[in-house]
N, CA, C and O atoms as a GROMACS GRO file, in nm:
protein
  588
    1UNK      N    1  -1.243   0.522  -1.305
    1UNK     CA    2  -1.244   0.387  -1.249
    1UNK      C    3  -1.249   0.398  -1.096
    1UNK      O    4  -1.183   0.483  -1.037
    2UNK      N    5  -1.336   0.301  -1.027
    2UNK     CA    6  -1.375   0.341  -0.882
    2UNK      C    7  -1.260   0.248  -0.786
    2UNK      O    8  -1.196   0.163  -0.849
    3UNK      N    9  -1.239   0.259  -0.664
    3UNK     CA   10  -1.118   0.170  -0.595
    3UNK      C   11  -1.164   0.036  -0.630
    3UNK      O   12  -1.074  -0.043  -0.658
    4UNK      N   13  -1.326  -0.021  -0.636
    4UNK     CA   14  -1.341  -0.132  -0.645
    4UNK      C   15  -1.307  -0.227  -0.707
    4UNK      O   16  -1.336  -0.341  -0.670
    5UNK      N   17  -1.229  -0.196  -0.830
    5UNK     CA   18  -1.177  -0.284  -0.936
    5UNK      C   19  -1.006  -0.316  -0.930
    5UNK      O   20  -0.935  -0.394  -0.993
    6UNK      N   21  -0.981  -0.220  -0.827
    6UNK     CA   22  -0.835  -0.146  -0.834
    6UNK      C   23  -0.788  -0.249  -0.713
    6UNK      O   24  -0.849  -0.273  -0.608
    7UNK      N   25  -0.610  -0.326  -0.777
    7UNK     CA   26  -0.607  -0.426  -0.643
    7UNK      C   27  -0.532  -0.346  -0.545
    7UNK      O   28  -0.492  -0.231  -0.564
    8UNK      N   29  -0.516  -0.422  -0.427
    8UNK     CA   30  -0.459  -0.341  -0.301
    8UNK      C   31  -0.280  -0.391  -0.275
    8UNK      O   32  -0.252  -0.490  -0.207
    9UNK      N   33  -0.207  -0.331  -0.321
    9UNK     CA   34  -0.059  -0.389  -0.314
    9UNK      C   35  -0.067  -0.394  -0.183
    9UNK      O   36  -0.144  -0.322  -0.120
   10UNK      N   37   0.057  -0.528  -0.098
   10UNK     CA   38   0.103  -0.554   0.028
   10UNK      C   39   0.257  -0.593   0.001
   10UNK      O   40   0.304  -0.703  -0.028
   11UNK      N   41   0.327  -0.458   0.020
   11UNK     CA   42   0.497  -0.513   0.014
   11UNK      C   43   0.495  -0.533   0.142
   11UNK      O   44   0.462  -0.451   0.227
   12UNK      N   45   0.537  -0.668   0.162
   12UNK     CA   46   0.553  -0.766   0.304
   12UNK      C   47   0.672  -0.874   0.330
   12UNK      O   48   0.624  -0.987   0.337
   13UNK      N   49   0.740  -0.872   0.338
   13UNK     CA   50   0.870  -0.988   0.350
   13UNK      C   51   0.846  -1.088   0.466
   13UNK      O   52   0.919  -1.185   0.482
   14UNK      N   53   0.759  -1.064   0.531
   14UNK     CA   54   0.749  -1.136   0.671
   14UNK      C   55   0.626  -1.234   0.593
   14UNK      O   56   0.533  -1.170   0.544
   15UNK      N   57   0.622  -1.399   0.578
   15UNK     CA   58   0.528  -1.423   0.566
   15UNK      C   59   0.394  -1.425   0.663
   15UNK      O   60   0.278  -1.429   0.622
   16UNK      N   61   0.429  -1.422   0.772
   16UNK     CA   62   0.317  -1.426   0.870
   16UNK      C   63   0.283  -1.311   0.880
   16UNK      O   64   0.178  -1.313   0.945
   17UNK      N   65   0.305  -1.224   0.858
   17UNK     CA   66   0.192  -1.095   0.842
   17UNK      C   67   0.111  -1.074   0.711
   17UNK      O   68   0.010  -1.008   0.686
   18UNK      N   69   0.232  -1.197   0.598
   18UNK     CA   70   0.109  -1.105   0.506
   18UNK      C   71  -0.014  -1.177   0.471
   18UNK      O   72  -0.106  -1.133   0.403
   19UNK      N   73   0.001  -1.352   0.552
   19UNK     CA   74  -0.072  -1.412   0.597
   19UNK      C   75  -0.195  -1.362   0.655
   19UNK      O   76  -0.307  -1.384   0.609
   20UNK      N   77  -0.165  -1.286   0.767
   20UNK     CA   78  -0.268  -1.193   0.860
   20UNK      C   79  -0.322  -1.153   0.794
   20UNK      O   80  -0.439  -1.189   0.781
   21UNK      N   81  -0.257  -1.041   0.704
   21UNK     CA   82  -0.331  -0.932   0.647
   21UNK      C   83  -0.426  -0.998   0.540
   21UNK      O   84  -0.525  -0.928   0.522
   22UNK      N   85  -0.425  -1.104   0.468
   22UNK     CA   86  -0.478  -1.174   0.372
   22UNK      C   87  -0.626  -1.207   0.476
   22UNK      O   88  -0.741  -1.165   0.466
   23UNK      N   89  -0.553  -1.311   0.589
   23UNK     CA   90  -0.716  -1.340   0.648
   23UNK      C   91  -0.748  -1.234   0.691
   23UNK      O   92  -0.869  -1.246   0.707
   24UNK      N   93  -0.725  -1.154   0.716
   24UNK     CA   94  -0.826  -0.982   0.786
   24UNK      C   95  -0.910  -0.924   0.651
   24UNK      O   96  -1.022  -0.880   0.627
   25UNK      N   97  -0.818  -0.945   0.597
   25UNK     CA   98  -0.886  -0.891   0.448
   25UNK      C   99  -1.035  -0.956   0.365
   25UNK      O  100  -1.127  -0.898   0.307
   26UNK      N  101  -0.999  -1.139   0.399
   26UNK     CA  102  -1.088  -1.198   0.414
   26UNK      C  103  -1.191  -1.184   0.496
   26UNK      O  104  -1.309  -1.152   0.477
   27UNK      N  105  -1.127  -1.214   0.594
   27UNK     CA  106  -1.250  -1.177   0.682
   27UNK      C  107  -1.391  -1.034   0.692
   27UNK      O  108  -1.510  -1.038   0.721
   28UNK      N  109  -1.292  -0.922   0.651
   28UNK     CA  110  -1.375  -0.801   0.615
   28UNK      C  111  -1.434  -0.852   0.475
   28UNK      O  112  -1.555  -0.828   0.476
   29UNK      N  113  -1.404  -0.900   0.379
   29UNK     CA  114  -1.445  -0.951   0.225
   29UNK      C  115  -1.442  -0.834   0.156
   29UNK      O  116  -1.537  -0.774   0.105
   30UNK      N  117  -1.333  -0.807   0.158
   30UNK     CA  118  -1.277  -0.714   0.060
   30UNK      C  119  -1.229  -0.765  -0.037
   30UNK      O  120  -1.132  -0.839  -0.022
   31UNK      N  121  -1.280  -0.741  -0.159
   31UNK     CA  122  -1.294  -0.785  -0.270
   31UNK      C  123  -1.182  -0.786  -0.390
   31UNK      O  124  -1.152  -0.867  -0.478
   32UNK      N  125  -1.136  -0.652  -0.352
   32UNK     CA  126  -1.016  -0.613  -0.440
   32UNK      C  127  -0.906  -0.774  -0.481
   32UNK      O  128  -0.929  -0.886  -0.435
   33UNK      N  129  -0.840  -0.753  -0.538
   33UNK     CA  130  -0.722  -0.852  -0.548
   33UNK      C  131  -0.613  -0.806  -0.481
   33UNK      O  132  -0.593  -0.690  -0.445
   34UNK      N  133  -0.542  -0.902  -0.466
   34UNK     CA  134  -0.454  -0.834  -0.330
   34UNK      C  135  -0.329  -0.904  -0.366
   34UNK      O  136  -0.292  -1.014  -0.325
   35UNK      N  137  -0.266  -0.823  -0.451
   35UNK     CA  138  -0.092  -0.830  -0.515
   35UNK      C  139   0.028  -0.818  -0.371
   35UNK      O  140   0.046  -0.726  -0.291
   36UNK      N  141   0.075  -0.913  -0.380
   36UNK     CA  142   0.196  -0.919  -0.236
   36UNK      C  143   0.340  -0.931  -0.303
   36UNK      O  144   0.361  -1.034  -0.367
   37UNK      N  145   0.439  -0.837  -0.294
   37UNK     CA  146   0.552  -0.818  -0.324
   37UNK      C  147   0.620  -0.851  -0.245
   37UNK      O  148   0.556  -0.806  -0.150
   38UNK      N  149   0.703  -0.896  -0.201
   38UNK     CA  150   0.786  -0.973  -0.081
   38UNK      C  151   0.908  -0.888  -0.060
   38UNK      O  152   0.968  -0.908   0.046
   39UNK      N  153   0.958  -0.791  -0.146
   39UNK     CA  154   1.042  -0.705  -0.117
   39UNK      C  155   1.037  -0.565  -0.198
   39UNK      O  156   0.958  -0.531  -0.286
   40UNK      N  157   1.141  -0.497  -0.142
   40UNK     CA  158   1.145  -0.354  -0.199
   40UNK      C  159   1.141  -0.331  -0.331
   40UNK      O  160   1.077  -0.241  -0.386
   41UNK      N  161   1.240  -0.451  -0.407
   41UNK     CA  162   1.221  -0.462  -0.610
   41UNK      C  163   1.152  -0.470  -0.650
   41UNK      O  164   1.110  -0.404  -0.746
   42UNK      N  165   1.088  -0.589  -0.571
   42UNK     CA  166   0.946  -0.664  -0.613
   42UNK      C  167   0.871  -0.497  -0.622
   42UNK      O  168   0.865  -0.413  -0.711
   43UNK      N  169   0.841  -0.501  -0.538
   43UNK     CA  170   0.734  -0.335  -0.573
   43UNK      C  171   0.784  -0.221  -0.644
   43UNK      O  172   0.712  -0.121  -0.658
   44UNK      N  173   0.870  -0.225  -0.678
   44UNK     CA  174   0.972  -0.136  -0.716
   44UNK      C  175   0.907  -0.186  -0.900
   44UNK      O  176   0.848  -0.120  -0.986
   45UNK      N  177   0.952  -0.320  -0.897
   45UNK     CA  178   0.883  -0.382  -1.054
   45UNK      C  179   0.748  -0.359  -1.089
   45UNK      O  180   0.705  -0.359  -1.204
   46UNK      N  181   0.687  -0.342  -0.995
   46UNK     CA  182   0.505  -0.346  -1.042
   46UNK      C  183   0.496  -0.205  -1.105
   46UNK      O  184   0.400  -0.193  -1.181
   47UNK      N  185   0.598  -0.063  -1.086
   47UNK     CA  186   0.583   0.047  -1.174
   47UNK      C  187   0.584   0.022  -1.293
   47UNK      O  188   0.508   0.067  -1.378
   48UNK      N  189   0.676  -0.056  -1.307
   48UNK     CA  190   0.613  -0.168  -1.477
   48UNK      C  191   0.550  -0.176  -1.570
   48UNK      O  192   0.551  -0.154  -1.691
   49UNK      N  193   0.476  -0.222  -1.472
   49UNK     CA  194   0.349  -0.330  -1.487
   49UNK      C  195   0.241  -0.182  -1.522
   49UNK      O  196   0.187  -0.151  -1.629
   50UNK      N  197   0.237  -0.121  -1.409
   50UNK     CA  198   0.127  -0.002  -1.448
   50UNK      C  199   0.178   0.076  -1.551
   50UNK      O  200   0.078   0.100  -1.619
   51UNK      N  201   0.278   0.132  -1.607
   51UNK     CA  202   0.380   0.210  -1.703
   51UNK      C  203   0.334   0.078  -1.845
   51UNK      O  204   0.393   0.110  -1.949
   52UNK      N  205   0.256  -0.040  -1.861
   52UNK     CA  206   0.219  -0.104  -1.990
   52UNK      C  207   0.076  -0.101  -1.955
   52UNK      O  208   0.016  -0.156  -2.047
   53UNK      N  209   0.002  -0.067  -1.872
   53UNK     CA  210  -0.152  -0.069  -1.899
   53UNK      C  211  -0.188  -0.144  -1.744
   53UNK      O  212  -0.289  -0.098  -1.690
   54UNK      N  213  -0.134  -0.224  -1.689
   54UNK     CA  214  -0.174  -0.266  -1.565
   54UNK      C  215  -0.250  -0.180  -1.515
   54UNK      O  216  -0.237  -0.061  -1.546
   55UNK      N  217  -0.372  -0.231  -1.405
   55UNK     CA  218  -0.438  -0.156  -1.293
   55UNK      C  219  -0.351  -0.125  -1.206
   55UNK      O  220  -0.272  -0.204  -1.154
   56UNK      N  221  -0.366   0.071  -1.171
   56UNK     CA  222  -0.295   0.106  -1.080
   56UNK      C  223  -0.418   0.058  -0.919
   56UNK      O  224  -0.539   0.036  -0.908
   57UNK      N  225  -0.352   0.061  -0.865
   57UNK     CA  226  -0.372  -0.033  -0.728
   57UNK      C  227  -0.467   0.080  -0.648
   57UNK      O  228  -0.465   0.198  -0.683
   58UNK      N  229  -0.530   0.046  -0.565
   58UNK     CA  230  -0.634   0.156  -0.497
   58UNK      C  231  -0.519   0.246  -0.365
   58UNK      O  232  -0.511   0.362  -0.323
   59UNK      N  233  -0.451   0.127  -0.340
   59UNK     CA  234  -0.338   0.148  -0.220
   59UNK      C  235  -0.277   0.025  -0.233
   59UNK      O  236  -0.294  -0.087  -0.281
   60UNK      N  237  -0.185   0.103  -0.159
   60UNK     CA  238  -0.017   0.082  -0.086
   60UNK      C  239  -0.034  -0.010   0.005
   60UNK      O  240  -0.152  -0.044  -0.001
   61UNK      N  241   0.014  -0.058   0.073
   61UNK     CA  242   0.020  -0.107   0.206
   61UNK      C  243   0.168  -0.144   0.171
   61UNK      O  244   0.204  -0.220   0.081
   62UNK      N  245   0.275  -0.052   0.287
   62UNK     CA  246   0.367  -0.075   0.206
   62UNK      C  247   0.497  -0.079   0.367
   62UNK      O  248   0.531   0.015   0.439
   63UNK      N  249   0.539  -0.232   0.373
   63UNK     CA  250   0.678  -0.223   0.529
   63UNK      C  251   0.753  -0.134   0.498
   63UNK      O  252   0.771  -0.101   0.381
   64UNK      N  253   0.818  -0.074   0.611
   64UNK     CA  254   0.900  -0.011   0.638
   64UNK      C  255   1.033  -0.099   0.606
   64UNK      O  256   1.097  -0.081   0.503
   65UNK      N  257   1.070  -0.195   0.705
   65UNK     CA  258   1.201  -0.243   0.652
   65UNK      C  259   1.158  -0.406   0.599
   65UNK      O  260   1.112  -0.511   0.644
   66UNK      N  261   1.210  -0.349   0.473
   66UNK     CA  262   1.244  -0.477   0.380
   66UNK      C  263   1.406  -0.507   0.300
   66UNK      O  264   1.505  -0.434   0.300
   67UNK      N  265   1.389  -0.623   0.244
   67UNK     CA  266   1.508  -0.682   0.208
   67UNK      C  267   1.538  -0.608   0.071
   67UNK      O  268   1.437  -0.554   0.025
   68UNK      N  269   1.625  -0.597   0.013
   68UNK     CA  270   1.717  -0.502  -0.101
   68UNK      C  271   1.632  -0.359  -0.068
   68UNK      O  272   1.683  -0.301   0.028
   69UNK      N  273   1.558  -0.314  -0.104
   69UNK     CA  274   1.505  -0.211  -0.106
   69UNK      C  275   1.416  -0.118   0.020
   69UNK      O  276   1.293  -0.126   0.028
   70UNK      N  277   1.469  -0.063   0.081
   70UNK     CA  278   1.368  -0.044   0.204
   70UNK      C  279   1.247   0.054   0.178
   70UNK      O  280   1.258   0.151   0.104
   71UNK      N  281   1.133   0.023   0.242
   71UNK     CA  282   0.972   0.077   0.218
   71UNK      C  283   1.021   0.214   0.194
   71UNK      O  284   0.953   0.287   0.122
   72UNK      N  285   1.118   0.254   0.241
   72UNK     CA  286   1.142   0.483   0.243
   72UNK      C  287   1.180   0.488   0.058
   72UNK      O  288   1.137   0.557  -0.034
   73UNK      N  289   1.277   0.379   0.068
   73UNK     CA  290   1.335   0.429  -0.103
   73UNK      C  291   1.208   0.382  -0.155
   73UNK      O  292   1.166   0.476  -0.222
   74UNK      N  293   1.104   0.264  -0.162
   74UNK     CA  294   0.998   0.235  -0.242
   74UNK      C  295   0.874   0.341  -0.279
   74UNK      O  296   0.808   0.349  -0.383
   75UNK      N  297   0.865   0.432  -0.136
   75UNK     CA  298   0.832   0.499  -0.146
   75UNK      C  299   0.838   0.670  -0.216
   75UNK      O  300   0.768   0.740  -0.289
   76UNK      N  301   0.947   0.677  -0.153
   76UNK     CA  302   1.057   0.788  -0.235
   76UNK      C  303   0.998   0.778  -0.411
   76UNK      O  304   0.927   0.856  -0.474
   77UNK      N  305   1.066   0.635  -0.455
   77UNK     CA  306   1.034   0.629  -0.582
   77UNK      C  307   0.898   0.648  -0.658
   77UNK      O  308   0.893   0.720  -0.758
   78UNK      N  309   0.805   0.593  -0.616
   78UNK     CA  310   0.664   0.629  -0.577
   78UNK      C  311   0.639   0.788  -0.603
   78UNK      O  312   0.600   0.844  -0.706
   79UNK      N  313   0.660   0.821  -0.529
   79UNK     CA  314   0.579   0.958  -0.484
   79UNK      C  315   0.709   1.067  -0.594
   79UNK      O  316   0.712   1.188  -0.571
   80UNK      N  317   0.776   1.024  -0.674
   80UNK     CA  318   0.887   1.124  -0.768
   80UNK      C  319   0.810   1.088  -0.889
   80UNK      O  320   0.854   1.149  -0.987
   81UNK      N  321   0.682   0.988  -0.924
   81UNK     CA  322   0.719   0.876  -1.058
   81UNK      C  323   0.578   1.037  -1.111
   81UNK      O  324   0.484   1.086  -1.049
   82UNK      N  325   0.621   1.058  -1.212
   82UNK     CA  326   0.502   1.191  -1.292
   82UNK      C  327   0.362   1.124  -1.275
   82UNK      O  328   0.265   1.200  -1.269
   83UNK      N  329   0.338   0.957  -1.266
   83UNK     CA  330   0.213   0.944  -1.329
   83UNK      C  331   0.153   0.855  -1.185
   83UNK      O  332   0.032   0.839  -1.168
   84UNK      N  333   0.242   0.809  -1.101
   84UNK     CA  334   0.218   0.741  -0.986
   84UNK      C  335   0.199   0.811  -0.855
   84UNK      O  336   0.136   0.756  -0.764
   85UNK      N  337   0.242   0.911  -0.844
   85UNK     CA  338   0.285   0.964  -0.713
   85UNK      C  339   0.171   0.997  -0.682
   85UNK      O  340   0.197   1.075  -0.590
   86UNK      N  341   0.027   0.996  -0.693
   86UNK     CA  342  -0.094   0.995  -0.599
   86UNK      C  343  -0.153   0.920  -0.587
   86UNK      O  344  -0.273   0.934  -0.561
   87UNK      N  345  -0.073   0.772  -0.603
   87UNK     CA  346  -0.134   0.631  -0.550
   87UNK      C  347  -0.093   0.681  -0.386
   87UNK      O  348   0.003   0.743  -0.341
   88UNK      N  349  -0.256   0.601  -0.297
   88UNK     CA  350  -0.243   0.608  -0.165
   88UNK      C  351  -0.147   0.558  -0.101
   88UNK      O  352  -0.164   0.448  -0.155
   89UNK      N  353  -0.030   0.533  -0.010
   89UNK     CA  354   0.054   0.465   0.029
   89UNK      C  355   0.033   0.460   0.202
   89UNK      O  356   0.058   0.562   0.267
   90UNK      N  357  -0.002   0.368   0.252
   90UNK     CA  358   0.040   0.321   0.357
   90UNK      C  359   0.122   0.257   0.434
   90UNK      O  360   0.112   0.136   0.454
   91UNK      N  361   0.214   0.332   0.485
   91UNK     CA  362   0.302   0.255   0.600
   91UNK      C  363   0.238   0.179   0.689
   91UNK      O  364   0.146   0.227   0.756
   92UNK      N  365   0.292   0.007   0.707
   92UNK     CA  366   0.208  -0.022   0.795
   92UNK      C  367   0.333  -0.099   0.835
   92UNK      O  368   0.364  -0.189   0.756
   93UNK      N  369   0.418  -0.082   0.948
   93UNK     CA  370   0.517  -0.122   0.991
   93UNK      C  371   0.507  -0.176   1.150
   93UNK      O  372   0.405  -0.171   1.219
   94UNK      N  373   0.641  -0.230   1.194
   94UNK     CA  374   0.651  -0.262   1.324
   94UNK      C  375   0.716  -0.127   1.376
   94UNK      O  376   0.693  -0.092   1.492
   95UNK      N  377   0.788  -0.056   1.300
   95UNK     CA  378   0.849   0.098   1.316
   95UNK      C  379   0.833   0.181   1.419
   95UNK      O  380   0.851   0.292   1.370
   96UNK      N  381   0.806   0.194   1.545
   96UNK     CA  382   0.702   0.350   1.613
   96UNK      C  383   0.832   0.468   1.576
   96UNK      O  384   0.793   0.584   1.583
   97UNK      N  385   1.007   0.447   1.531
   97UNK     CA  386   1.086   0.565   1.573
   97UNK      C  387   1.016   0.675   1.526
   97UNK      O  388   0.927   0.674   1.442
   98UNK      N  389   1.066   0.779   1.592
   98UNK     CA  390   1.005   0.909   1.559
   98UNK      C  391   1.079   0.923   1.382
   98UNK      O  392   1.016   0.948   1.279
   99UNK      N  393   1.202   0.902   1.393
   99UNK     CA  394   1.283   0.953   1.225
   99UNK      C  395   1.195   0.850   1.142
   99UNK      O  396   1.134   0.898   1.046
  100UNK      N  397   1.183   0.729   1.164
  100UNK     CA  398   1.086   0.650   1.074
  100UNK      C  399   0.948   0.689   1.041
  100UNK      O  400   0.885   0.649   0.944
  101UNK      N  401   0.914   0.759   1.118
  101UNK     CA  402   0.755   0.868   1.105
  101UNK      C  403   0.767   0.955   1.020
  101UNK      O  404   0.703   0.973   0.917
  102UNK      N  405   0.898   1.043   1.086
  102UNK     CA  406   0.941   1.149   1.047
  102UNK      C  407   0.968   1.165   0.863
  102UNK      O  408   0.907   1.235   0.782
  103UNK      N  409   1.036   1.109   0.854
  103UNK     CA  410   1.063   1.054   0.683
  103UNK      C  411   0.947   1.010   0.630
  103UNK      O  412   0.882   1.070   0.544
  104UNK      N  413   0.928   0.941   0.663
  104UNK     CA  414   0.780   0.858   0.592
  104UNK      C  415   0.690   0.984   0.548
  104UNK      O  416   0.680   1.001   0.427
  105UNK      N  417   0.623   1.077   0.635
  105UNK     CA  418   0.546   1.175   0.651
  105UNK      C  419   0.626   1.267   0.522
  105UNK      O  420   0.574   1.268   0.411
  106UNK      N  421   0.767   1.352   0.551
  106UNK     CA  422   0.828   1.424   0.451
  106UNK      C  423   0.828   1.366   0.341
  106UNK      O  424   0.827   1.451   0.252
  107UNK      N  425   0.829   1.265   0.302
  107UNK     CA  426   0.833   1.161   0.181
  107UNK      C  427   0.700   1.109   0.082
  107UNK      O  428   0.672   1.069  -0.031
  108UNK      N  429   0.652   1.136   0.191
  108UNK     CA  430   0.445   1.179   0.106
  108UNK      C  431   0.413   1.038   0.186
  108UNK      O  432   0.302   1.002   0.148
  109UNK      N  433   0.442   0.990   0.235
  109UNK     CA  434   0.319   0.855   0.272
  109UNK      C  435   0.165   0.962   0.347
  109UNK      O  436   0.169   1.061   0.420
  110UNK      N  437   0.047   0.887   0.290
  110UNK     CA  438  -0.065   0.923   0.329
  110UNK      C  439  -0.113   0.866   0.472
  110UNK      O  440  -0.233   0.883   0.494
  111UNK      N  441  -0.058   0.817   0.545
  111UNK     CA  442  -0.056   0.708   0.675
  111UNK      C  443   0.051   0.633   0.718
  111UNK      O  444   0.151   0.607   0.651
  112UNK      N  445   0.028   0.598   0.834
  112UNK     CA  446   0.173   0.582   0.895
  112UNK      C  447   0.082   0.435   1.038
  112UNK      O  448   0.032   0.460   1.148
  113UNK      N  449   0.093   0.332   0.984
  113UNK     CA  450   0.036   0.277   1.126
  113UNK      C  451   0.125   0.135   1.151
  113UNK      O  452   0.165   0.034   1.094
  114UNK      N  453   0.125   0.189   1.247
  114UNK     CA  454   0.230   0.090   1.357
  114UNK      C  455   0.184  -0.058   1.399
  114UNK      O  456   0.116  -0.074   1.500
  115UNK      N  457   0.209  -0.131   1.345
  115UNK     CA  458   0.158  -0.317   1.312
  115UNK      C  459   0.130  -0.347   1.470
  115UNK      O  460   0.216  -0.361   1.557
  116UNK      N  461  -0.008  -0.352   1.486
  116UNK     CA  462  -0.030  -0.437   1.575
  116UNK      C  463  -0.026  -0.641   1.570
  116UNK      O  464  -0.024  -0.714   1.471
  117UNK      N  465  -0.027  -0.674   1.711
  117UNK     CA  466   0.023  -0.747   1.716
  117UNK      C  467  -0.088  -0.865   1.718
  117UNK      O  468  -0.065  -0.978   1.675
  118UNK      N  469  -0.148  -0.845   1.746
  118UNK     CA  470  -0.285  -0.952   1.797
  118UNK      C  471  -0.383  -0.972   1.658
  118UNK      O  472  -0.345  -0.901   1.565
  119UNK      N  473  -0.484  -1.043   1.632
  119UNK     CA  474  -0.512  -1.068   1.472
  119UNK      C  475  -0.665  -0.997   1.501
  119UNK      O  476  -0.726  -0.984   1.395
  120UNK      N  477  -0.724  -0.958   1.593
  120UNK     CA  478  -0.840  -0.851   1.632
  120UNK      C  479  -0.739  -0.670   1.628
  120UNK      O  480  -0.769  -0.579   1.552
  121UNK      N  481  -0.670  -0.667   1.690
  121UNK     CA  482  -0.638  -0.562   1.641
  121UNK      C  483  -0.600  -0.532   1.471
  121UNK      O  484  -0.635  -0.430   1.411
  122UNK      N  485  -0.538  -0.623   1.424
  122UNK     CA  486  -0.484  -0.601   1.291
  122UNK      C  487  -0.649  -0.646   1.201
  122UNK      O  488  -0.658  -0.625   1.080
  123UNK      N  489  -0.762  -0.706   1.277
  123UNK     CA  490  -0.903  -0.678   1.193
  123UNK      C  491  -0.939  -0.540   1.217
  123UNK      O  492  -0.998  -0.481   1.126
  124UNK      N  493  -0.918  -0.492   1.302
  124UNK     CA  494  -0.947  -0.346   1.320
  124UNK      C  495  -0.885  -0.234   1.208
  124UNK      O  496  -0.955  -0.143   1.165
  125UNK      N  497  -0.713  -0.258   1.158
  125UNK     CA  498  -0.669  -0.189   1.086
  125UNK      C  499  -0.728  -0.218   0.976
  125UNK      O  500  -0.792  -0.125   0.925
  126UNK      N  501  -0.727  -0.345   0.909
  126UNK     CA  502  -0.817  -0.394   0.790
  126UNK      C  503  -0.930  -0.319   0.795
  126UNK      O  504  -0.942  -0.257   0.689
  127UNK      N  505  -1.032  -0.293   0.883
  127UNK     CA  506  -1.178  -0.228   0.889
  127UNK      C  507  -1.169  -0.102   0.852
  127UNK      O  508  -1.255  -0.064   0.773
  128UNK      N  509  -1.060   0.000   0.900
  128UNK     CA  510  -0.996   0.104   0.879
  128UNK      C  511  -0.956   0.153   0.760
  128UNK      O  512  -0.996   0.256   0.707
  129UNK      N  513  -0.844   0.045   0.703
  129UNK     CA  514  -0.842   0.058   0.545
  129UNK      C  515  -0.937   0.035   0.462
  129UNK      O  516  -0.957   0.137   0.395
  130UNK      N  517  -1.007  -0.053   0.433
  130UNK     CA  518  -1.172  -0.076   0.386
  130UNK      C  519  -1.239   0.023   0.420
  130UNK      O  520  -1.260   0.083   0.314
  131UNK      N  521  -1.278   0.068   0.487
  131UNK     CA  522  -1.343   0.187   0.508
  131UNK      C  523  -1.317   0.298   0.465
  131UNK      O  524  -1.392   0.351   0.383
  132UNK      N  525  -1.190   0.365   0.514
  132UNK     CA  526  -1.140   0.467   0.434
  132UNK      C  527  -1.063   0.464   0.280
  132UNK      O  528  -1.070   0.548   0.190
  133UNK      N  529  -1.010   0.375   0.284
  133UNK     CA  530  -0.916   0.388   0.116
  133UNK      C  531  -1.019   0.304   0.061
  133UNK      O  532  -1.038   0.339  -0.055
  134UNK      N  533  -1.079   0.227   0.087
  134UNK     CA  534  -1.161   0.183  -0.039
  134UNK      C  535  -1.312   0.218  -0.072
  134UNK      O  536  -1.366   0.206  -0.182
  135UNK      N  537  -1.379   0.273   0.066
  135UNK     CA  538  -1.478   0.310   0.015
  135UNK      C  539  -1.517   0.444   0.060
  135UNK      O  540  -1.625   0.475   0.009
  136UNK      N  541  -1.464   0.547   0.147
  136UNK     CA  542  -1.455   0.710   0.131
  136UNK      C  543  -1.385   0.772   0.063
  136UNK      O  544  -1.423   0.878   0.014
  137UNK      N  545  -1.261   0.722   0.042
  137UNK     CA  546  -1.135   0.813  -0.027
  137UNK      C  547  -1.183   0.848  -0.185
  137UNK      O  548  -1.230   0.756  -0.252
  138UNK      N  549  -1.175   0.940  -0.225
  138UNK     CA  550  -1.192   0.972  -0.406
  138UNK      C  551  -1.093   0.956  -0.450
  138UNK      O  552  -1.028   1.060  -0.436
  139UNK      N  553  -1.005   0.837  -0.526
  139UNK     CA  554  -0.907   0.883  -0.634
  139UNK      C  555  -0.927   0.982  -0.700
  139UNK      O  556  -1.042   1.021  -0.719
  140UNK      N  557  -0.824   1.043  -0.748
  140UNK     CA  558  -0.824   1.142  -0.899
  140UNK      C  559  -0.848   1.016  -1.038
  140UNK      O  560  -0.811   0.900  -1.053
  141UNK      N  561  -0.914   1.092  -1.102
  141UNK     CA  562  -0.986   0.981  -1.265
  141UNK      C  563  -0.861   0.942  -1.331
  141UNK      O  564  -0.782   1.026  -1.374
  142UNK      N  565  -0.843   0.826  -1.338
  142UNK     CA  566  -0.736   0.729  -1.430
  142UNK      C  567  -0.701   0.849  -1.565
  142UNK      O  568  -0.788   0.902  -1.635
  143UNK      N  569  -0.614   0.862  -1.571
  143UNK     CA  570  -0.531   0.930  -1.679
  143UNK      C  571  -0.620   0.896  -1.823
  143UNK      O  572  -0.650   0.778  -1.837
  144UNK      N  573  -0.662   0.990  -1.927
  144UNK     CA  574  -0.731   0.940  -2.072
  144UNK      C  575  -0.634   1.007  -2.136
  144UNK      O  576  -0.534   1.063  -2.089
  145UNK      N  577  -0.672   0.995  -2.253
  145UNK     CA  578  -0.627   1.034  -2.351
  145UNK      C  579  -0.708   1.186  -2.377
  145UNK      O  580  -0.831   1.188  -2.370
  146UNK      N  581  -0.642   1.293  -2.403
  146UNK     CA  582  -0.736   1.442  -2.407
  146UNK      C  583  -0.765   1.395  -2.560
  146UNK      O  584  -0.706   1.325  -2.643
  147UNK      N  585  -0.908   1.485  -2.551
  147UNK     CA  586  -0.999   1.464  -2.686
  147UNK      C  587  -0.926   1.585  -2.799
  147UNK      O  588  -0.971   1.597  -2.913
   0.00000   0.00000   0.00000
């Protein structure tokens, strides 16, 4: 299955970013469906969802600090799960600390980018992700059943 069918998770608690990220997304017309978790559970629940047949997601787009659950443990969990842990994950935070890099990176995130502020810069990150996670990156082939 190719990224194109595959939706793009946004764990986001801030509504005005995930606002942004929706019109950037628009605006590039990226096609995917675009699942928004509002906190750390919330994404934490969608392992779920893929664990009964759900589409696993092309990528992550995943805050750093959120409410009950913070993006490190969402991630953490993520990247331990046998059948998940090479979904793409992107940090896309207000974050620059070095230990918030630092972890993120030891913890498997595939990217690490620091939320710009202006809605041309954050079309730029959108162009970035579209470009690379959805149409250079190769997933590994959706799990079958061996013959």
């Amino acid at each position: 299955m190719n990224t194109v069918n595959r939706p793009i998770i946004l764990v986001e608690d801030n509504p005005m970013d995930v606002d942004l990220t929706l019109r950037a997304f628009a605006r590039r017309k990226i096609t995917n469906a675009i699942e928004v978790a509002r906190d750390g559970q919330e994404a934490l629940d969608l392992i779920n969802n893929w664990q009964v047949g759900m589409p696993l997601p092309s990528v992550i787009l995943l805050d750093l600090k959120l409410p009950k659950i913070s993006g490190l443990e969402v991630l953490e969990k993520i990247r331990k799960h046998p059948k998940f842990a090479s979904i793409p994950v992107v940090m896309l935070t207000t974050s620059s600390e070095d230990a918030d890099i630092q972890r993120a990176y030891a913890l498997g995130v595939n990217s690490y980018i620091v939320k710009p502020v202006s809605f041309d810069q954050f079309m730029e990150v959108a162009r970035h992700i579209d470009l690379y996670w959805m149409v250079l990156n190769t997933l590994p082939p959706a799990k079958t059943h061996s013959h």
